[in-house]
C-alpha positions, 0 to 999 in steps of 0.5 A, spaced: 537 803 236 539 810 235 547 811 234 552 815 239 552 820 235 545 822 233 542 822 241 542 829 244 543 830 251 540 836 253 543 838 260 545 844 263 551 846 263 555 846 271 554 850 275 561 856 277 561 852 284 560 845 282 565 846 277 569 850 283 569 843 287 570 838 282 577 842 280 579 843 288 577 835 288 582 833 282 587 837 286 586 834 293 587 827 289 593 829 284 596 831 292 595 825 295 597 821 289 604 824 289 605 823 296 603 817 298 607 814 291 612 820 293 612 824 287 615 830 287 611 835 284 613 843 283 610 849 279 613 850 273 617 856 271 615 860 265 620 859 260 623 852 264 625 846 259 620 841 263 623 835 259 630 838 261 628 838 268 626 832 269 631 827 265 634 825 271 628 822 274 626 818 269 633 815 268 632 813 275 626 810 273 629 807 267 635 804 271 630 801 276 626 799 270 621 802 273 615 805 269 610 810 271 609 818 273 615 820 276 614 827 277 608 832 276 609 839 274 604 844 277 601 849 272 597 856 273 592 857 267 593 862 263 586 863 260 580 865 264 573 864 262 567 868 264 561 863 265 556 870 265 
């Protein structure tokens, strides 16, 4: 049986729309999971200490000693890439 790493898969690369949909699918999902669990969820500001940010929420869970996601940063890209 030949290894993992000697295998070559020959596929072509994903499309610019399935790629579209699988990253609008993820954030569908990522919205909903922070809702229903009640996660807040906030886009970052530049410059923003995000472990500062969020130290009360995880002393919350840290008293309820509760474990898990207790808060979700939203983050715009900074890098593009061009599929030509």
């Amino acid at each position: 049986m030949p290894s993992i790493s000697s295998t070559k898969c020959w596929a072509s690369a994903p499309s610019l729309e399935v790629l579209r949909k699988r990253t609008d699918d993820y954030h569908h999902w990522v919205d909903a999971y922070a809702r229903k669990r009640k996660i807040p969820m906030e886009w970052a500001e530049k410059g923003l200490r995000k472990e500062d940010y969020v130290r009360s929420w995880l002393h919350r869970m840290e008293r309820h000693n509760q474990h898990g996601v207790y808060f979700i940063f939203n983050q715009q890209s900074s890098h593009y890439t061009s599929f030509d």
